[in-house]
C-alpha positions as CSV (number, residue, x, y, z in Angstrom):
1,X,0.0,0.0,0.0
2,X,1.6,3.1,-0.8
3,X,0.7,7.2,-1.1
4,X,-1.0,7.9,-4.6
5,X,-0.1,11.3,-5.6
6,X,1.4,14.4,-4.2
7,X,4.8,15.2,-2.4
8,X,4.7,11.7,-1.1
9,X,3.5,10.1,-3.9
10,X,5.3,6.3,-3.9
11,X,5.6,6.2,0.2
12,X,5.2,2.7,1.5
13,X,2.5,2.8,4.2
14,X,2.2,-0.3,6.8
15,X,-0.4,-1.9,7.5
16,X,-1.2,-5.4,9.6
17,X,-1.3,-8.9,7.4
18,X,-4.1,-10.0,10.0
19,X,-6.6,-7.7,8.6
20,X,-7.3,-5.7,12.0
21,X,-7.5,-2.9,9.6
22,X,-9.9,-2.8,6.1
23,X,-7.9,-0.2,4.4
24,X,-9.3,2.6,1.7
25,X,-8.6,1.3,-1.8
26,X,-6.2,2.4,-3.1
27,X,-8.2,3.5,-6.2
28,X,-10.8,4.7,-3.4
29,X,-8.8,6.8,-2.2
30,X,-7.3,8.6,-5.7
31,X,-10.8,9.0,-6.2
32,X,-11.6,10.9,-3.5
33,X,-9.1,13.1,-3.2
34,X,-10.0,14.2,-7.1
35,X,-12.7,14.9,-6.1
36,X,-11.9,17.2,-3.0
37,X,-8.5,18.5,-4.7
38,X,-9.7,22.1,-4.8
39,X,-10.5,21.8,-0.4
40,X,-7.3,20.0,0.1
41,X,-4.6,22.4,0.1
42,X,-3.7,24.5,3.0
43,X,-7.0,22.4,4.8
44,X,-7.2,21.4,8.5
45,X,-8.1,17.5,7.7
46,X,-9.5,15.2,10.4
47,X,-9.6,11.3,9.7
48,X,-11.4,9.4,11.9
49,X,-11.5,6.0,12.2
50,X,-8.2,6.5,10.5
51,X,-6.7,2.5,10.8
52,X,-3.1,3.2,9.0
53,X,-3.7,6.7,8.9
54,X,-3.7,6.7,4.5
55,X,-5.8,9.0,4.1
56,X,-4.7,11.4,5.8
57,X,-0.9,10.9,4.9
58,X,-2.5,11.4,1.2
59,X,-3.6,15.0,2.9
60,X,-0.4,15.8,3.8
61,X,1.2,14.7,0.8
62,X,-1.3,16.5,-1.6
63,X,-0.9,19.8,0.7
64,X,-3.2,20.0,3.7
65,X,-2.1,22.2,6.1
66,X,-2.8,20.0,9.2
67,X,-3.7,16.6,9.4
68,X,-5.0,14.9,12.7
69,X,-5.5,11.1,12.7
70,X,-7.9,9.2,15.5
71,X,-8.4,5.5,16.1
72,X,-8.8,3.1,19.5
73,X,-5.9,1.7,17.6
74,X,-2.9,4.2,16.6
75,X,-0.1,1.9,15.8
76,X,0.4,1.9,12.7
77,X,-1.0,5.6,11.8
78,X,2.6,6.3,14.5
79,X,4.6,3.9,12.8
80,X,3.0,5.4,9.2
81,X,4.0,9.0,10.3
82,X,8.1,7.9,12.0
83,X,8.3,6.2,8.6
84,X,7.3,9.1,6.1
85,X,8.9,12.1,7.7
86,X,12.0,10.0,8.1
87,X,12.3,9.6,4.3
88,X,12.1,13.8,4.0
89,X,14.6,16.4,3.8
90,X,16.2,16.7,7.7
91,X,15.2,20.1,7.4
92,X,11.6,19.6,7.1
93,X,11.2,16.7,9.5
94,X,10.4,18.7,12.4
95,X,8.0,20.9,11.2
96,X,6.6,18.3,9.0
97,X,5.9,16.1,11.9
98,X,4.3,18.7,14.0
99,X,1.5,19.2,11.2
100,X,0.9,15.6,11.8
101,X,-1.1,15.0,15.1
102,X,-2.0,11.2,16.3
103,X,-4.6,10.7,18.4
104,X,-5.0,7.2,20.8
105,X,-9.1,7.3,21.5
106,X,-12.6,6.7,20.4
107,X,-13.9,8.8,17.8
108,X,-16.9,9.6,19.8
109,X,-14.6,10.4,23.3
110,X,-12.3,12.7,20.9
111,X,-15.3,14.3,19.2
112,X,-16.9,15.4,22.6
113,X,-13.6,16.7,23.7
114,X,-12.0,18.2,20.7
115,X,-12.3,22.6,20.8
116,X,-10.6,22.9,16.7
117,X,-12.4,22.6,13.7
118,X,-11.4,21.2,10.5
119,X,-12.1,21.8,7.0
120,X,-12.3,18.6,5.6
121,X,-13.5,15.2,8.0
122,X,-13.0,11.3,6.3
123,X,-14.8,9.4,8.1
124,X,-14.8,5.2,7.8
125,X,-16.1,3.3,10.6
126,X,-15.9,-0.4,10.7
127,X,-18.5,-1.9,8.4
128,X,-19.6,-4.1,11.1
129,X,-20.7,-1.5,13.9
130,X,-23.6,0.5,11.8
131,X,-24.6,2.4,15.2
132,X,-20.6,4.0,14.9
133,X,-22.1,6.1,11.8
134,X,-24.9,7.4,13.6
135,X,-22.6,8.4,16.7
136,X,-20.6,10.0,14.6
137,X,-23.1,12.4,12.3
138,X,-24.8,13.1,15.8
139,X,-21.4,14.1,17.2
140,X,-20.4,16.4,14.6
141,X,-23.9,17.6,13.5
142,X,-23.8,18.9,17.1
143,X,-21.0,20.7,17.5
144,X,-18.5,23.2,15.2
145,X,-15.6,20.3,14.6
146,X,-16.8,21.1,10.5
147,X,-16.8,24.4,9.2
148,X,-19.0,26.3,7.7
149,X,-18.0,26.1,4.7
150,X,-15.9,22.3,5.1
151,X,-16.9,18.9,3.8
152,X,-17.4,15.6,5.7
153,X,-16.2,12.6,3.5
154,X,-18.2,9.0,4.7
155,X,-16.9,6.0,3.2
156,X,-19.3,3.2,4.0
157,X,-20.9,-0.4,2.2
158,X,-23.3,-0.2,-0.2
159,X,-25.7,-1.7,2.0
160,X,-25.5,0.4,4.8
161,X,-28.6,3.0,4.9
162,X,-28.5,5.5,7.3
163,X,-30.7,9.2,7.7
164,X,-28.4,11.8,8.4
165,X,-29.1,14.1,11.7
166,X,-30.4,18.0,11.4
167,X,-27.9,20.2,10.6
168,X,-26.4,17.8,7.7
169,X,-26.9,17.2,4.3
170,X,-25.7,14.8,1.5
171,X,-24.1,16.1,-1.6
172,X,-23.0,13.9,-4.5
173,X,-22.4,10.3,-3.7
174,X,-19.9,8.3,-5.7
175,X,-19.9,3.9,-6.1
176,X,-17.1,2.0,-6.5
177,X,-17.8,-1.6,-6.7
178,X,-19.6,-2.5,-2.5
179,X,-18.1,1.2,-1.7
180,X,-20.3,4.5,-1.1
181,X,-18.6,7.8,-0.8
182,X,-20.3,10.9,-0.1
183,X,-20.0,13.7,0.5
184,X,-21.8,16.0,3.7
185,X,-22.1,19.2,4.0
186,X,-23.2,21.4,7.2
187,X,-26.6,23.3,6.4
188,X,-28.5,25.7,8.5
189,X,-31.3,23.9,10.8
190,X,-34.5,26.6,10.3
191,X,-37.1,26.4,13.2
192,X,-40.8,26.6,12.5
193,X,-42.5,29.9,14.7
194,X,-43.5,27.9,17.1
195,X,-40.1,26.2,18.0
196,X,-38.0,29.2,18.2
197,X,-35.6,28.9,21.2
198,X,-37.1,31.3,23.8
């Protein structure tokens, strides 16, 4: 598994033969990021859920400004991040490594803690724990962690149906064989006279 395109393009990323993780594809992932080029650069990019951290090393590589990577499991999103800024320039390393943040929690537990906001969010829960995506929409829906004017990213099965909480809306969606992308956007929740805060 390697970095697709940018800076980094051709970086070996590592992930676990056991299958703990169920990377992005790797044409998944080129896909995506196409699609979000023009948001990328100079972004603050959150990826949750983020296994090896790929995405979000694709961030870096195609420009983001920050990129902050959560799981339970941080591993291999560390060993991912050592591994890549080693291979730069020794100037760059340091700085480099400190636009790279690695967070050791539960999505939810960092989402009801977390005070910055971020420009773009990928989100990819495990296929197997639906009530994850619902969490999560609530979480973010609730709270300013997407800007205004950001995007939230959800890669999920095919199968999977979910309704998305007030305060979000789906964009375009994309297939790719059993995988959805698509793509959220924050939207202003309008209360009826009678339900006007008071």
């Amino acid at each position: 598994m390697r970095v697709t395109s940018g800076e980094w393009k051709g970086f070996p990323l590592d992930f676990p033969k056991d299958r703990t993780f169920r990377p992005t594809q790797e044409k998944v992932r080129a896909a995506v990021f196409n699609i979000l080029q023009s948001q990328i650069r100079g972004a603050d990019f959150l990826d949750l859920y983020c296994g090896t951290g790929a995405m979000g090393f694709e961030a870096i590589s195609r420009g983001a400004s920050t990129v902050t990577l959560v799981d339970t499991n941080s591993r291999f999103a560390e060993k991912n991040r050592d591994a890549s800024v080693a291979r730069l320039l020794p100037e760059t390393q340091d700085e480099t490594r400190r636009r790279i943040t690695v967070v050791s929690a539960t999505v939810p537990d960092y989402l009801r803690q977390v005070k910055q906001s971020f420009d773009v969010i990928f989100m990819d829960p495990p296929w197997d724990q639906e009530g994850l995506y619902k969490d999560t929409f609530r979480l973010i829906a609730g709270s300013d962690i997407l800007r205004l004017d950001g995007v939230l990213c959800c890669e999920y099965p095919k199968r999977l149906e979910f309704a998305l909480p007030s305060g979000l809306a789906i964009g375009h969606q994309y297939a790719y064989s059993d995988t959805m992308v698509s793509m959220i956007f924050r939207r202003e929740v309008t209360h009826a006279s009678g339900d006007l805060p008071g």
